[in-house]
C-alpha positions in Angstrom: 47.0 279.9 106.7 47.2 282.3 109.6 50.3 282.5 112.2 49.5 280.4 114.5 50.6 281.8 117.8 51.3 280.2 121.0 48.9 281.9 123.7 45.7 280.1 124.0 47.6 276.5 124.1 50.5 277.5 126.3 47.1 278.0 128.8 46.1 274.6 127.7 49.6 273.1 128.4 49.3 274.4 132.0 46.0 272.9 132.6 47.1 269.9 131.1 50.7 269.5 133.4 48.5 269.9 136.4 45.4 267.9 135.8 46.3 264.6 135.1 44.2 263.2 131.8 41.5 260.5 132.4 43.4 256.4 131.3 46.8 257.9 130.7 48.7 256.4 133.3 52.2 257.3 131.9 53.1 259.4 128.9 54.2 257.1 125.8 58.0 257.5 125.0 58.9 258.7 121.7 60.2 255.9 119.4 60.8 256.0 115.7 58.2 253.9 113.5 57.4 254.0 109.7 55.2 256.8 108.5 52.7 255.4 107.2 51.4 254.3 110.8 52.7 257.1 112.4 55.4 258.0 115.0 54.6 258.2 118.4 54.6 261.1 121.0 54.6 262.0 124.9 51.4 263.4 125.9 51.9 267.8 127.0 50.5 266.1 131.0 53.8 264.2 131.5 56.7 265.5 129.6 59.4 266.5 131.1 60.8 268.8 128.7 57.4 270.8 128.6 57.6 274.5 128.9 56.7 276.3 131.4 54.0 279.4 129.9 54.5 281.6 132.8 58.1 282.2 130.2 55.9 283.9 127.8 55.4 287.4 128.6 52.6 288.5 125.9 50.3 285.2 127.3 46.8 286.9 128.6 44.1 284.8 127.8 41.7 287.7 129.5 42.6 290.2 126.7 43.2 287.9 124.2 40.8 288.5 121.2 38.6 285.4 120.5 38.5 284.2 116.5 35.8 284.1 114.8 34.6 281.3 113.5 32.4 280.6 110.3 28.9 281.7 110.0 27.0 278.2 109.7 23.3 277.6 109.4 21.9 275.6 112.3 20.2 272.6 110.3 21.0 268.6 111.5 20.9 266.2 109.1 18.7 263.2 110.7 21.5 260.6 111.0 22.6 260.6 107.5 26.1 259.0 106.3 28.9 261.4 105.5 31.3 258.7 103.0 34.8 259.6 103.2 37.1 258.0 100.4 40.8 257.8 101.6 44.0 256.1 101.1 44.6 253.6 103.7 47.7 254.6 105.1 47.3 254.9 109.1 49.0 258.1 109.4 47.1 260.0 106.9 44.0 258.6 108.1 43.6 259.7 111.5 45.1 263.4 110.7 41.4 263.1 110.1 39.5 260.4 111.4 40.1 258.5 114.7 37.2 256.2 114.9 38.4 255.0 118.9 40.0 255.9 121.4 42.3 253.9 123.8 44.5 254.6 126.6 47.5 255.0 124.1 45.7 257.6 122.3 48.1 260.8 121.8 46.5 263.9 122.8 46.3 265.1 118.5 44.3 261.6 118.1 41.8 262.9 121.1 41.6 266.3 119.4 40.8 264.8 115.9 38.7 262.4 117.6 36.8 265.1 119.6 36.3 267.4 116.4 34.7 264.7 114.2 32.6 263.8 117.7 31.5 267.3 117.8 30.7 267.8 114.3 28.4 264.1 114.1 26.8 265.3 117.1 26.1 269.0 115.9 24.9 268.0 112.4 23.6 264.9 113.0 25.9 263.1 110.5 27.8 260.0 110.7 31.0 259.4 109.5 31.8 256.3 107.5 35.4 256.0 106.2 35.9 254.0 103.3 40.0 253.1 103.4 40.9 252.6 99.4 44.4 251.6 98.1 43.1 252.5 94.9 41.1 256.3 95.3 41.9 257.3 92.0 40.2 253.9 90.3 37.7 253.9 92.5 36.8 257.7 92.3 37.0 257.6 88.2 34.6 255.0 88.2 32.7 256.5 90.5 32.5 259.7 88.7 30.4 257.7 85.6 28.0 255.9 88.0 25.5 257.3 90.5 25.1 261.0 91.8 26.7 261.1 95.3 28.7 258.0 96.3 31.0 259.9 98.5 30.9 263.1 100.1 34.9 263.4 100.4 38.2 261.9 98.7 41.0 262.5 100.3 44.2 261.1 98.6 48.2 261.3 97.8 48.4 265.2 96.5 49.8 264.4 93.1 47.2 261.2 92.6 44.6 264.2 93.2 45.8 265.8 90.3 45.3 263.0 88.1 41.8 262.6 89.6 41.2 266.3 88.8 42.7 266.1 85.2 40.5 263.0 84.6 37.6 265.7 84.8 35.9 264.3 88.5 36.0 266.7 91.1 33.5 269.2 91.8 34.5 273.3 91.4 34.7 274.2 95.3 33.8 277.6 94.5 30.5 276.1 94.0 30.3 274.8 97.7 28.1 277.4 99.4 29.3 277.5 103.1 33.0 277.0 102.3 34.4 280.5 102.5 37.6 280.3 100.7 39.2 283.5 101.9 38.8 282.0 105.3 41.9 281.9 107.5 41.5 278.4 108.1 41.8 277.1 103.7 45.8 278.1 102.6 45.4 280.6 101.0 48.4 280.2 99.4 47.7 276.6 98.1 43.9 277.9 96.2 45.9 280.1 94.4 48.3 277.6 93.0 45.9 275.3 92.7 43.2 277.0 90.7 42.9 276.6 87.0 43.8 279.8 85.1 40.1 280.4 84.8 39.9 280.4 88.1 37.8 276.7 89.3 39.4 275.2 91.8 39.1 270.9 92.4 41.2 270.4 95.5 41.9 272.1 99.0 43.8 272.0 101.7 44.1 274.2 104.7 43.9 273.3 108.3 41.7 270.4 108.0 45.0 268.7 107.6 47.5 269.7 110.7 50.5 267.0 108.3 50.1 269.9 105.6 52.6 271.7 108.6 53.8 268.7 109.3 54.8 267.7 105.5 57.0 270.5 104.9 60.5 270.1 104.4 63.2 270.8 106.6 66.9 270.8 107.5 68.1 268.6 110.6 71.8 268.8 111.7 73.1 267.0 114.9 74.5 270.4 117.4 77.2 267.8 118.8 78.9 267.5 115.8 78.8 271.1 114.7 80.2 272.3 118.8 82.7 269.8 118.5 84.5 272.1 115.1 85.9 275.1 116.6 85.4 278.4 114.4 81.7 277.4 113.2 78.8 280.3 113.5 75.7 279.1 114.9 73.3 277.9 112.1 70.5 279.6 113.7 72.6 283.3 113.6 73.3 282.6 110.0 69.6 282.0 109.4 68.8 285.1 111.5 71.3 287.4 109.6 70.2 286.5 106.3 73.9 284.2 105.8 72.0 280.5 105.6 73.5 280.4 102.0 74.1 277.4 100.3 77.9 278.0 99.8 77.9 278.0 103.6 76.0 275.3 103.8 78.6 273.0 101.3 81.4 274.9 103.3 79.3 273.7 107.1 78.8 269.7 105.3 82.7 269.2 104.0 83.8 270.8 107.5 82.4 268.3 109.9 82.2 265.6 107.1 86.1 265.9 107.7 85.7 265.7 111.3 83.8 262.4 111.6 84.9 258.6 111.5 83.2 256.8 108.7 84.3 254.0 107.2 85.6 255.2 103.7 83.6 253.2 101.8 80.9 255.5 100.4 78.2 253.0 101.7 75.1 254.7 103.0 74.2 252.0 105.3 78.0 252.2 107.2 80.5 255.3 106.0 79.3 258.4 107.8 78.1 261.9 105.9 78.7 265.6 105.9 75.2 265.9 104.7 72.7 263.0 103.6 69.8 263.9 101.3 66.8 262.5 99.9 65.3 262.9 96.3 62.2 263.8 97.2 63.8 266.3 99.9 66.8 268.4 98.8 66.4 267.1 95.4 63.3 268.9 94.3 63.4 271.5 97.1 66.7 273.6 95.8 64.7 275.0 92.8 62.5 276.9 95.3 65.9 277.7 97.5 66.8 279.7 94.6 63.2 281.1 94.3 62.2 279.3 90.7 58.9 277.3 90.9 58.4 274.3 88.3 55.7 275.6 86.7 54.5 279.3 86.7 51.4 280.7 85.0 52.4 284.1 83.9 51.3 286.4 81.2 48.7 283.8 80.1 50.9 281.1 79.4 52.8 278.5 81.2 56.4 278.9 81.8 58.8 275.3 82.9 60.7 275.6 84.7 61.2 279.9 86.3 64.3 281.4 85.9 65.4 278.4 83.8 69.3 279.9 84.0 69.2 279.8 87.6 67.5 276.9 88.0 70.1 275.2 86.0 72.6 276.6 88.0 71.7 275.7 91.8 70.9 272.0 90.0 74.4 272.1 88.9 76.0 273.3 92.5 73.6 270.9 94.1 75.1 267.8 92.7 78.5 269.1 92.7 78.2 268.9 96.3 76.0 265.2 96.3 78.5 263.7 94.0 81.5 264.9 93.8 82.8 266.0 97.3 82.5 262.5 98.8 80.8 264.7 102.2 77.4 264.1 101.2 74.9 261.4 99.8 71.5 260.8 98.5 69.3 258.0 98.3 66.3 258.9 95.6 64.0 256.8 97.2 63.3 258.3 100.2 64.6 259.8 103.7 64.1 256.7 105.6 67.8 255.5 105.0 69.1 259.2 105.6 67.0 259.3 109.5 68.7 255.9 110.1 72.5 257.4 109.4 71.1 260.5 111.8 70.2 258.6 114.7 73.2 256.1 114.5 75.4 259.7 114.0 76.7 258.6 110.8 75.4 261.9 109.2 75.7 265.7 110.5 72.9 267.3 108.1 69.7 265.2 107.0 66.9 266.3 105.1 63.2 264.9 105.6 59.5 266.6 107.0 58.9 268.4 109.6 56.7 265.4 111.6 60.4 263.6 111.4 61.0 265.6 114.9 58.2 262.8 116.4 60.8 259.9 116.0 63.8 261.7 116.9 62.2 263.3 119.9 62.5 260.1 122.4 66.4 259.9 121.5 69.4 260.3 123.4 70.0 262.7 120.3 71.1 266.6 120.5 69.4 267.8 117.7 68.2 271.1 115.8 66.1 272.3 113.2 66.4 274.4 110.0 65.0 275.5 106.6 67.0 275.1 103.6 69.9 277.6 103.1 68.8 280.1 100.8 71.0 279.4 97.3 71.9 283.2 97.1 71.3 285.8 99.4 69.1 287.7 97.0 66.2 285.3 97.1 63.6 287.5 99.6 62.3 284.2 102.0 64.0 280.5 103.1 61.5 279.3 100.9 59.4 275.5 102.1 57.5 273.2 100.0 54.8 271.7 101.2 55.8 267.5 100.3 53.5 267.0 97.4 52.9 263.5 99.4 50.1 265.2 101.6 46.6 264.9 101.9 44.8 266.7 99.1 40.3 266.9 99.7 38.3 266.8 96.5 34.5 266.5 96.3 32.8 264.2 93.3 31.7 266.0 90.3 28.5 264.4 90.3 27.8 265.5 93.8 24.3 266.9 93.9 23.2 270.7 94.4 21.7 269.6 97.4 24.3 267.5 99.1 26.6 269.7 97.7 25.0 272.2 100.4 25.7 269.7 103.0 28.9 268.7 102.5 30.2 272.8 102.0 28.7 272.7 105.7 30.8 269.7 107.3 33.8 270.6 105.6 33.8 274.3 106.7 33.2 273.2 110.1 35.8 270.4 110.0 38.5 272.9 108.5 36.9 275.3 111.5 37.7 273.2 114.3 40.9 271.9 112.9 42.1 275.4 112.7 40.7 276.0 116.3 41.6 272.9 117.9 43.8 270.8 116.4 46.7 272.3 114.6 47.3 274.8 117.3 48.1 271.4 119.7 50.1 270.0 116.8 52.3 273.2 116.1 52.3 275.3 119.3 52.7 272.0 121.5 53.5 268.6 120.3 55.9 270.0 117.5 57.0 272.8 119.5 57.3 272.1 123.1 57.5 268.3 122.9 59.5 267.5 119.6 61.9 270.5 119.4 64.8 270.6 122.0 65.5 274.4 122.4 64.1 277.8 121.6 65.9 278.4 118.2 64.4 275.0 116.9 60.9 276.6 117.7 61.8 279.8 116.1 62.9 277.8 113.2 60.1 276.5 112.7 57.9 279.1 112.4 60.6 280.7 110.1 59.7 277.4 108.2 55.7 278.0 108.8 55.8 281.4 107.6 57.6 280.5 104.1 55.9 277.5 102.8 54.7 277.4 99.5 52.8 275.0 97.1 54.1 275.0 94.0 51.4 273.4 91.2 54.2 272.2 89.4 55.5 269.9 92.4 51.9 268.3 92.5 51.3 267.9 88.6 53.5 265.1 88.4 55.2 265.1 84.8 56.7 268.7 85.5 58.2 267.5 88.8 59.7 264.1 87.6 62.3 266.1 85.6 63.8 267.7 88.4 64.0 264.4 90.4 65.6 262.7 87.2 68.1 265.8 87.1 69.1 265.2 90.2 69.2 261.3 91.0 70.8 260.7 87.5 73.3 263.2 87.1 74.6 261.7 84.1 71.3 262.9 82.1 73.1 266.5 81.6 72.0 269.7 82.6 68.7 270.9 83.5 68.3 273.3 80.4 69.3 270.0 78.0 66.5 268.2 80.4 64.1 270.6 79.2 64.8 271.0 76.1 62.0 269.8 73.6 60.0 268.9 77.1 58.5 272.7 77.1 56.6 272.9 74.6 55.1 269.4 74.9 54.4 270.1 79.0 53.4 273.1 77.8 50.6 271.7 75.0 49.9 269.1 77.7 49.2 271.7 80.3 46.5 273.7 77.6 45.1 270.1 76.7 44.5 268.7 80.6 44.7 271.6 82.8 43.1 274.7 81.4 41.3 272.4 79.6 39.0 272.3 82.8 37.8 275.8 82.3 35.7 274.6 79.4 32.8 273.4 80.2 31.6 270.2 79.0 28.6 270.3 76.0 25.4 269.2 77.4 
């Protein structure tokens, strides 16, 4: 995915502070809610912490260069139905489909809303979104049954996977007018999501502004940190290369020192150096220390890379979680951890990026930072993508013919997401509404500029070990984990996944 830069939308922001936008009376304030409907925002007209771009010396939107966009034939498709599959969870559903708009709409739900308009009207298609709690049922069924049932599925990344394993998606490099070395399609996720002979059955790319917004981050309250006298900024450590994680343990058993918990050890009332999730810093250290799950190298599989140093930052990791008494985790989640944050029970958390959206309305001084590198050696602060994000697929018994149209609405959707919509998500409602200070914002695209999708994070049996390792200490060491599990995930890995470069007999 292309750096996203800031210069067309800062000229949007100043439209949008001095023209006030039609049925929004007052800007919504930022509250938390659960994720699955999806926290709220201010709207760029009203908020009083926007930006001001007249600060940004490089903005020129007269010699700006305009992006291409994709080269699309100009056909319409008489009013036909374009059936999107998805899971029915609010917040991942209108990242790509808002079906209307009220006066509480943010301006990402008008943007979404306005590219799916756009597209209906230029293609003459209709959209009908089919809301599924079970996709991966329903699309395996739907695989034996009749040629195009949907045109889209759009599911839980690692569910995706066991679609794709189950031998039901369609190869996308089949899809004629999806150029896949396009800006707008990660380039980063084809390649690790690409069978070793080279079919892929899932992308993502800027169709999906939460693939930015699912990547893992570092939040630590700047209150606490002023109030110890001797401690570096964060954000210099992360500019000189010193974001380590011995500085990190050094930074959580400092100011867990410094704070008034109760003593008890109880998540929901003792206060925390550092509170982690699973899913967060408990999967997330093994690319800290620059190992990936699973690695397809020299023609075979390799689980996990750099197994001795894997092992090792495992080993410091829960060291830190379990034995210092400064810092906790709760396996299920980070909902428990952004509680302790707001209430200032806990000085680091863990969680998504999108977390800035419920902290933003707070009475809350707050900052933003990727994971400290585990040794200075590894070359980038290394961020995975939250295998929890919207994966697209198309049905493997998806006709030539539709296949032609679909490759069409799907370029043009990733087109105008890339164009549109992610730009207002990252440049503005992230950047200038959600982030407090500049360092937060250069952060983040520190965080942007690293992220990586690991195969092994999405194909679910790999990943579980590394969760077990770290949730249940008392299973042993990661190498003892592994051991005997290698060659079996290996043989599983020949048996399901490059299994799909074999075509099935006629």
């Amino acid at each position: 995915m292309k750096k996203l830069i800031f210069r067309a939308f800062l000229l949007l922001l100043a439209l949008l502070m001095v023209i006030p936008l039609a049925a929004c009376q007052e800007a919504p304030t930022p509250q938390e809610t659960d994720p699955v409907t999806g926290p709220a925002e201010t709207d760029p007209a009203t908020d009083p912490e926007g930006t001001d771009p007249e600060k940004d010396p490089e903005t020129d939107p007269e010699t700006d260069p305009v992006e291409e966009g994709p080269v699309l034939p100009d056909v319409t498709f008489g009013g036909s139905e374009f059936t999107i599959l998805i899971r029915p969870d609010e917040w991942y559903v209108e990242e790509l489909y808002v079906k209307v708009l009220d006066t509480k709409a943010t301006s990402v739900q008008r943007a979404v809303y306005q590219r799916m308009s756009d597209i209906s009207s230029t293609y003459g298609v209709i959209f009908d979104v089919i809301k599924d709690s079970a996709v991966r049922s329903t699309v395996a069924s739907a695989a034996k049954g009749q040629a195009d049932a949907f045109d889209l599925v759009v599911d839980h990344g690692r569910y995706m996977f066991s679609s794709a394993v189950g031998k039901n998606f369609y190869d996308w490099n089949d899809l004629p007018y999806v150029d896949l070395s396009a800006d707008w399609w990660s380039q980063d996720a084809i390649r690790e999501f690409s069978t070793p002979g080279g079919k892929l059955f899932m992308a993502v790319g800027d169709i999906s502004y939460l693939s930015v917004g699912n990547a893992c981050a570092i939040w630590f309250n700047k209150d606490m940190l002023a109030d110890v006298e001797g401690l570096a900024s964060p954000y210099d450590l992360v500019r000189e290369n010193k974001w380590l994680f011995d500085t990190f343990e050094e930074y959580v058993i400092t100011l867990d020192a410094n704070m008034d918990g109760d003593g008890t050890g109880n998540e929901n009332t003792d206060s925390f150096g550092f509170f982690g999730s699973g899913w967060g810093v408990g999967v997330q250290m093994l690319y800290s220390a620059g190992c990936k799950i699973l690695e397809w190298k020299n023609d075979d599989w390799s689980f996990p890379s750099k197994k001795d140093v894997a092992n090792e930052a495992l080993f410091d990791l829960r060291d830190l979680l379990y034995s210092s008494d400064a810092a906790t985790l709760n396996p299920d989640g980070d909902g428990v951890a952004r509680t302790a944050f707001k209430d200032r029970r806990a000085a680091f958390v863990d969680g998504i990026v999108h977390n800035a959206m419920g902290y933003a309305g707070l009475d809350l001084n707050y900052g933003l930072l990727p994971y400290p590198k585990y040794r200075k050696n590894v070359q980038e602060y290394y961020t995975v993508v939250s295998a929890g994000t919207n994966l697209y697929g198309v049905m493997r018994n998806t006709s030539e013919e539709n296949a032609e149209r679909i490759s069409i609405i799907l370029e043009a959707m990733a087109w105008e997401g890339h164009d549109k919509v992610l730009p207002l998500y990252y440049d503005t409602v992230l950047s200038y509404q959600a982030l407090k200070d500049e360092e937060s914002i250069e952060m983040l695209h520190i965080i942007h500029d690293s992220l990586i999708w690991d195969f092994g994070y999405f194909y679910s049996k790999a990943c579980n070990v590394f969760y077990e390792c770290v949730v249940h200490p008392e299973s042993g060491s990661l190498l003892k984990a592994v051991e005997g599990l290698e060659e079996a995930t290996r043989q599983d890995l020949y048996d399901t996944w490059n299994a799909l470069d074999v075509e099935e007999e006629e």
